[in-house]
Backbone as XML, in Angstrom:
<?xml version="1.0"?>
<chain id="A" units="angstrom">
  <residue number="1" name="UNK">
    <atom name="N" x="267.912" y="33.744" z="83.810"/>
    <atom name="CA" x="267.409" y="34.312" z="82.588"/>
    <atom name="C" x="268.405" y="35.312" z="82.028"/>
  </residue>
  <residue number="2" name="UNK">
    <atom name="N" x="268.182" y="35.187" z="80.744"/>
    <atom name="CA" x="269.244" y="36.217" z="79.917"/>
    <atom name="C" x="268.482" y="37.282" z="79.492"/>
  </residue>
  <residue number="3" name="UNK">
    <atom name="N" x="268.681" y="38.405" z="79.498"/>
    <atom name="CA" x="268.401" y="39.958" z="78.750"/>
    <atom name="C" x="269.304" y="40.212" z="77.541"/>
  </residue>
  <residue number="4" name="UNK">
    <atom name="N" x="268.437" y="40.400" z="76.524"/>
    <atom name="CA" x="269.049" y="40.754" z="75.477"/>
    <atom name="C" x="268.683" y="42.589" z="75.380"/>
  </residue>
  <residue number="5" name="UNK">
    <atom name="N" x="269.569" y="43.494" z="74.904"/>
    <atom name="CA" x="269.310" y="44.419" z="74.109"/>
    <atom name="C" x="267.629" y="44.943" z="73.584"/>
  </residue>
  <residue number="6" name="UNK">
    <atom name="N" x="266.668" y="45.678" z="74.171"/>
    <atom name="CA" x="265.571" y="45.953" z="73.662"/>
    <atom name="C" x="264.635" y="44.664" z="73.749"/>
  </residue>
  <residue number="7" name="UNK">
    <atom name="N" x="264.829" y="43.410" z="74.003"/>
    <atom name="CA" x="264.190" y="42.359" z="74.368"/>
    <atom name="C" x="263.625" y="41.946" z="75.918"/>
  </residue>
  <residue number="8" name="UNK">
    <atom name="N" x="264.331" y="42.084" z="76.758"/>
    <atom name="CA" x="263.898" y="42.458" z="77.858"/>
    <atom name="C" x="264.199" y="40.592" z="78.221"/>
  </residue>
  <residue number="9" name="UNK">
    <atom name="N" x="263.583" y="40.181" z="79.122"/>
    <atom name="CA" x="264.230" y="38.671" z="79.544"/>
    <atom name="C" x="263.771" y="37.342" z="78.647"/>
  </residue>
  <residue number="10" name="UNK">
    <atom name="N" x="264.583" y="36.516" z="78.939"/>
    <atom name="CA" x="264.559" y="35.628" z="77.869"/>
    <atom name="C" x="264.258" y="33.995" z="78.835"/>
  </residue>
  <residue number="11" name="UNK">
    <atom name="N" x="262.960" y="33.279" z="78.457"/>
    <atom name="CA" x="262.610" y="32.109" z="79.492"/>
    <atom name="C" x="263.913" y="31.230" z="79.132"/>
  </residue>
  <residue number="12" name="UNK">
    <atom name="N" x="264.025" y="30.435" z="80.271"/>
    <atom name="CA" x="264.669" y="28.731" z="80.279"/>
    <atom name="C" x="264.246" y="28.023" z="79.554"/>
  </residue>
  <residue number="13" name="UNK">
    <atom name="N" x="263.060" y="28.273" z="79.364"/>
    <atom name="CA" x="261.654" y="26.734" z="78.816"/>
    <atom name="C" x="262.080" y="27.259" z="77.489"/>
  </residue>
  <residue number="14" name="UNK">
    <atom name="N" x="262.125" y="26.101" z="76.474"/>
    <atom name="CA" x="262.234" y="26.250" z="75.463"/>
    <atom name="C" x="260.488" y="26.334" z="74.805"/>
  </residue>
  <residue number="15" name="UNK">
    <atom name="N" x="260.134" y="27.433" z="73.603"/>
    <atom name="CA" x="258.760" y="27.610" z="73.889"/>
    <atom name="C" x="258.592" y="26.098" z="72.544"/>
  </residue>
  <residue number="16" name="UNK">
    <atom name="N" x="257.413" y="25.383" z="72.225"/>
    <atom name="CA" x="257.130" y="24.631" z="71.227"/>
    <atom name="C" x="256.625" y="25.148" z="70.606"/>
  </residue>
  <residue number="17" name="UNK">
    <atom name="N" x="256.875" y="24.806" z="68.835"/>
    <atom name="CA" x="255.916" y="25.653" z="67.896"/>
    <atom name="C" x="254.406" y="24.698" z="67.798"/>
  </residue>
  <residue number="18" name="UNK">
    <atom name="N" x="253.162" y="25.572" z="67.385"/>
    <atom name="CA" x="251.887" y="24.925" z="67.259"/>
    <atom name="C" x="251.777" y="23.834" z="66.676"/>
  </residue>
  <residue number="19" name="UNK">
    <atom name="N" x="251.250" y="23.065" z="67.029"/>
    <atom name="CA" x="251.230" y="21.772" z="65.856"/>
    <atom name="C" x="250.258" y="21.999" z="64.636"/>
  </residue>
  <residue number="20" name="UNK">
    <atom name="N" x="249.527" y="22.834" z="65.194"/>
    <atom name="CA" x="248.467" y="22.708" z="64.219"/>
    <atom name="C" x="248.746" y="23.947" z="62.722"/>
  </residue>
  <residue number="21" name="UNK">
    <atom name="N" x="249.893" y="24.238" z="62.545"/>
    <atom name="CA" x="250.426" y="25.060" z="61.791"/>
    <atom name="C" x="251.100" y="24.351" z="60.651"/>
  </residue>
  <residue number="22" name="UNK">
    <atom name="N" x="251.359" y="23.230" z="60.294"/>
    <atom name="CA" x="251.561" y="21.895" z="59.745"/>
    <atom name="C" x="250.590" y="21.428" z="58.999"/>
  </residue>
  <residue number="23" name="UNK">
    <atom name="N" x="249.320" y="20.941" z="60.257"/>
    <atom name="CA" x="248.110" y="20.349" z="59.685"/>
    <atom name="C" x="247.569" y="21.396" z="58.765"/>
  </residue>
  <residue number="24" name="UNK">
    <atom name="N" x="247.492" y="22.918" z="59.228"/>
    <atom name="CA" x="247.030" y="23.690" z="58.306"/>
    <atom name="C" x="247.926" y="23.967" z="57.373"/>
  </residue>
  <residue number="25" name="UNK">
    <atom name="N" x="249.485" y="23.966" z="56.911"/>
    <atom name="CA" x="250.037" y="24.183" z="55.672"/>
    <atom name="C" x="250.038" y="23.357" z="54.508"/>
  </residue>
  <residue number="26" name="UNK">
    <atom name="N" x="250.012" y="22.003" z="55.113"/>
    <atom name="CA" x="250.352" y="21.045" z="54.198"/>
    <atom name="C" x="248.951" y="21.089" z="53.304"/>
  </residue>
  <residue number="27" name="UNK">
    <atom name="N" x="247.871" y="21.146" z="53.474"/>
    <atom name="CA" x="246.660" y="21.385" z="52.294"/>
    <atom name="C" x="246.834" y="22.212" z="51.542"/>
  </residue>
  <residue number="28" name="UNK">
    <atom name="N" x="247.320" y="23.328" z="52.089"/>
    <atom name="CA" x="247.460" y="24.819" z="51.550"/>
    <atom name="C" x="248.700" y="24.368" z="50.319"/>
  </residue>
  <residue number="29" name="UNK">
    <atom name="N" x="249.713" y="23.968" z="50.596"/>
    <atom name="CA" x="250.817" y="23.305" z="50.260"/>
    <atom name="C" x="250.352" y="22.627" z="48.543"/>
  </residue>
  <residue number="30" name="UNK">
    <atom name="N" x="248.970" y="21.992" z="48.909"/>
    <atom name="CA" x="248.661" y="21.120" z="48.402"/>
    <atom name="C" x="247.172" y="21.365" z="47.255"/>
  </residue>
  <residue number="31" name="UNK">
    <atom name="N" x="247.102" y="22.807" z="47.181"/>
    <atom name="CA" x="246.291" y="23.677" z="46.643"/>
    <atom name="C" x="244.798" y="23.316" z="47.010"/>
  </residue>
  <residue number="32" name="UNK">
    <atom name="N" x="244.582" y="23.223" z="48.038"/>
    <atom name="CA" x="243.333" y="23.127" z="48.528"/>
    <atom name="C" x="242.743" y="24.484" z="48.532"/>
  </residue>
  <residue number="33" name="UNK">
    <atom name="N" x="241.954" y="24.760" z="48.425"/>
    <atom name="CA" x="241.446" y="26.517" z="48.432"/>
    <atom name="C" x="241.411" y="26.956" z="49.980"/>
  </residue>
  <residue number="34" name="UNK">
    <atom name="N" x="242.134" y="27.738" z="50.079"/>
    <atom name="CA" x="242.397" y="28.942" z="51.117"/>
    <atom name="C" x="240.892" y="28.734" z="52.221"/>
  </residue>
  <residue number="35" name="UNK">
    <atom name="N" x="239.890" y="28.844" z="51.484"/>
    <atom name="CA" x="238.332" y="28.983" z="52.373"/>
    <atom name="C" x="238.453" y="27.474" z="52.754"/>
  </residue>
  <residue number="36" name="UNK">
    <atom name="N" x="238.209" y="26.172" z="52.018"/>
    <atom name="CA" x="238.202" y="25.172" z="52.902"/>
    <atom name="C" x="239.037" y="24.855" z="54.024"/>
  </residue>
  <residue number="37" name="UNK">
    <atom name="N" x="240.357" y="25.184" z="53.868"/>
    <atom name="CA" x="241.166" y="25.260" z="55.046"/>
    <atom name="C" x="241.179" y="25.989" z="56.031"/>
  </residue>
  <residue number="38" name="UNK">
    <atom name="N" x="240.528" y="26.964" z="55.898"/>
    <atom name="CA" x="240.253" y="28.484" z="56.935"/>
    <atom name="C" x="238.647" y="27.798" z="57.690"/>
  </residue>
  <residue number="39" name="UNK">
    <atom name="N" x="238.026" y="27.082" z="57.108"/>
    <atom name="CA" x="236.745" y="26.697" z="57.866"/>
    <atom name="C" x="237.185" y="25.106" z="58.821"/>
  </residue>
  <residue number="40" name="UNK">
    <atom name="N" x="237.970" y="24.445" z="58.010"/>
    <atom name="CA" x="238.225" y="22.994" z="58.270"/>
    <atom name="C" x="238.825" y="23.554" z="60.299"/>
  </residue>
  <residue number="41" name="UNK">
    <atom name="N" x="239.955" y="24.331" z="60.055"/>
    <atom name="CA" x="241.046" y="24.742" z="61.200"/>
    <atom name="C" x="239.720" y="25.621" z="62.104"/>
  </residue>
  <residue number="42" name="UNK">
    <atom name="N" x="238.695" y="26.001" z="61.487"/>
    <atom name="CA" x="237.785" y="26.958" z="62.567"/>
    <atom name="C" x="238.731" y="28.807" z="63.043"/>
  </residue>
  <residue number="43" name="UNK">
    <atom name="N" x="238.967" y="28.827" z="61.817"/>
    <atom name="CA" x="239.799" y="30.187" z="61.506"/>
    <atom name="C" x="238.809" y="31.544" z="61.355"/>
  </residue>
  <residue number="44" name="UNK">
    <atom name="N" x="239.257" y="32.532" z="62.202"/>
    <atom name="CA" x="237.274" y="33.282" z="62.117"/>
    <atom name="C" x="237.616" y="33.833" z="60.471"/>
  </residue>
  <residue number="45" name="UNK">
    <atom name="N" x="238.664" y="34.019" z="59.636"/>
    <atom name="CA" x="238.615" y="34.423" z="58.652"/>
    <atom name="C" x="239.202" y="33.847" z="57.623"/>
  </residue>
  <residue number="46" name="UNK">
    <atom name="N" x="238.925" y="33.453" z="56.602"/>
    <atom name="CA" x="239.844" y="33.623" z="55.315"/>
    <atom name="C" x="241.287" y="34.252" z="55.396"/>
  </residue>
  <residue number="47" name="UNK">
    <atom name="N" x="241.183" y="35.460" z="55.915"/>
    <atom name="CA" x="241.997" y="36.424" z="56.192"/>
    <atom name="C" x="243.548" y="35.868" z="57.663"/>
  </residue>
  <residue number="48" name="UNK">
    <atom name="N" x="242.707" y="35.719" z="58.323"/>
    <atom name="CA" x="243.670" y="34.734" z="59.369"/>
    <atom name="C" x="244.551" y="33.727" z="58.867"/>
  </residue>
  <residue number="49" name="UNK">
    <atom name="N" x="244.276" y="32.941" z="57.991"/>
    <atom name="CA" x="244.402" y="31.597" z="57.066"/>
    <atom name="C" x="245.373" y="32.166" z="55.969"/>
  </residue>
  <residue number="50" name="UNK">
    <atom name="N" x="245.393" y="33.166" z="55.670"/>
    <atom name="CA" x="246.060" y="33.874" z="54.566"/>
    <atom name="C" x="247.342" y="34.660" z="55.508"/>
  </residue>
  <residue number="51" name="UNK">
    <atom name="N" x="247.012" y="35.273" z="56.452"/>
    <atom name="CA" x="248.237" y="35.963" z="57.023"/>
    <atom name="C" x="249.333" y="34.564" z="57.490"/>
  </residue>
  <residue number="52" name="UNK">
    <atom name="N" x="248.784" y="34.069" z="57.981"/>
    <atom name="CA" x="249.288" y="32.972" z="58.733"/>
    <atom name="C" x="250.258" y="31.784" z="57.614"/>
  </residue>
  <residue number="53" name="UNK">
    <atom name="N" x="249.488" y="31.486" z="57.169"/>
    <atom name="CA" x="249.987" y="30.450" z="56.001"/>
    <atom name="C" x="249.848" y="31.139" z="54.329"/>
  </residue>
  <residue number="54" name="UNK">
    <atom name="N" x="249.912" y="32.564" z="54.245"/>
    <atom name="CA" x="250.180" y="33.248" z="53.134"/>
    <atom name="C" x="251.485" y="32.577" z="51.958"/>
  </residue>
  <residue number="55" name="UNK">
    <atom name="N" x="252.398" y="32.636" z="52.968"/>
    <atom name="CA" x="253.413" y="31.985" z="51.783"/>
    <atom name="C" x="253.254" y="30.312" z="51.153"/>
  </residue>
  <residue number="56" name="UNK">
    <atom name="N" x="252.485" y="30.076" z="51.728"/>
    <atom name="CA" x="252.272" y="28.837" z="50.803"/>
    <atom name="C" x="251.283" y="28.465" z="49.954"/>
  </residue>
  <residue number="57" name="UNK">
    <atom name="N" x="250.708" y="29.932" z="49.485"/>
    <atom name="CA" x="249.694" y="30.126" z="48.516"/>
    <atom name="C" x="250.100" y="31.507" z="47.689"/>
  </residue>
  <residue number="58" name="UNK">
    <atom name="N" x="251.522" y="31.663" z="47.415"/>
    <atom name="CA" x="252.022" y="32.369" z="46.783"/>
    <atom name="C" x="252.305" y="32.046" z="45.255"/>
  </residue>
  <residue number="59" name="UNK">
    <atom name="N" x="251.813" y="30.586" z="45.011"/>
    <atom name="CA" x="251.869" y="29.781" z="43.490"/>
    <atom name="C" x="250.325" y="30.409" z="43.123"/>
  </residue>
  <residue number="60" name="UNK">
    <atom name="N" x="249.536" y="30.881" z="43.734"/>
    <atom name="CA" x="247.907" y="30.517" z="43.508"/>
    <atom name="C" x="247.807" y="31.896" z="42.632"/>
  </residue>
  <residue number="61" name="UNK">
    <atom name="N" x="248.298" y="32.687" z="42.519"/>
    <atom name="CA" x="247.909" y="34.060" z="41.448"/>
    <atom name="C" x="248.734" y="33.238" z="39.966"/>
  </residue>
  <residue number="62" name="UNK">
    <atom name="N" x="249.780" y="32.534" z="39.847"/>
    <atom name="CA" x="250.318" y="31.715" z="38.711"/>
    <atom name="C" x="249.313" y="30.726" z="38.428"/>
  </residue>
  <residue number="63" name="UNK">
    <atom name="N" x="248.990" y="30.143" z="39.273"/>
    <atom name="CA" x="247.900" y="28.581" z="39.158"/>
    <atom name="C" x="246.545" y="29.627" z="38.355"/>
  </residue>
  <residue number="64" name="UNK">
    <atom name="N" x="246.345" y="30.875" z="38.860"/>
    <atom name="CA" x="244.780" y="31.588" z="38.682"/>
    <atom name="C" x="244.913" y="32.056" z="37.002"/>
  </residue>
  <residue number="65" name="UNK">
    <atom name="N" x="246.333" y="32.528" z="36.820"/>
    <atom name="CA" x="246.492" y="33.027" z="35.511"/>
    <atom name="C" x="246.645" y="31.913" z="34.394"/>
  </residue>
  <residue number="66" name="UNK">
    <atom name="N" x="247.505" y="30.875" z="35.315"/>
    <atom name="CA" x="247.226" y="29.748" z="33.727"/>
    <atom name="C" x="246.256" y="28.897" z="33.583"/>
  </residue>
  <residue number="67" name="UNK">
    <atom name="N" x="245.054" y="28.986" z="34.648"/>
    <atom name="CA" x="243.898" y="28.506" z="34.210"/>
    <atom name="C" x="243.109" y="29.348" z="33.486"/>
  </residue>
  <residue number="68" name="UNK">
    <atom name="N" x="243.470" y="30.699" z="33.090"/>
    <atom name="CA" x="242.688" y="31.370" z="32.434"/>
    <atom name="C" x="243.299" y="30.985" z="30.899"/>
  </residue>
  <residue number="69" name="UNK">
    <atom name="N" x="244.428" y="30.667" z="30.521"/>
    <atom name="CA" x="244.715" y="30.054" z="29.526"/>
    <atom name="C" x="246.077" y="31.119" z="28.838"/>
  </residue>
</chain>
């Protein structure tokens, strides 16, 4: 194992990212509303769903203003 600087040891195993971080962007991606995707994934919040996959609902305050006209 390697030690980095303020990191402390570093595994062999390479770690895998979630899969299910995908299944939940690509709706989001796809302007599905924030709450159906936060219930679909079993997310205890709205809020979870938003920290997590926030940047891909960064069009949705533009999408909110030009539906107001």
């Amino acid at each position: 194992m390697e030690e980095h600087e303020g990191q402390g040891a570093l595994s062999d195993r390479p770690v895998l990212p979630d899969p299910r971080h995908p299944q939940a962007s690509w709706p989001l991606a796809r302007n599905v509303p924030v709450h159906a995707v936060s219930a679909r994934f079993g997310h205890e919040s709205v809020t979870t769903t938003v920290v997590t996959h926030g940047h891909l609902v960064d069009d949705a305050d533009r999408l909110a203003a030009d539906a107001r006209g």
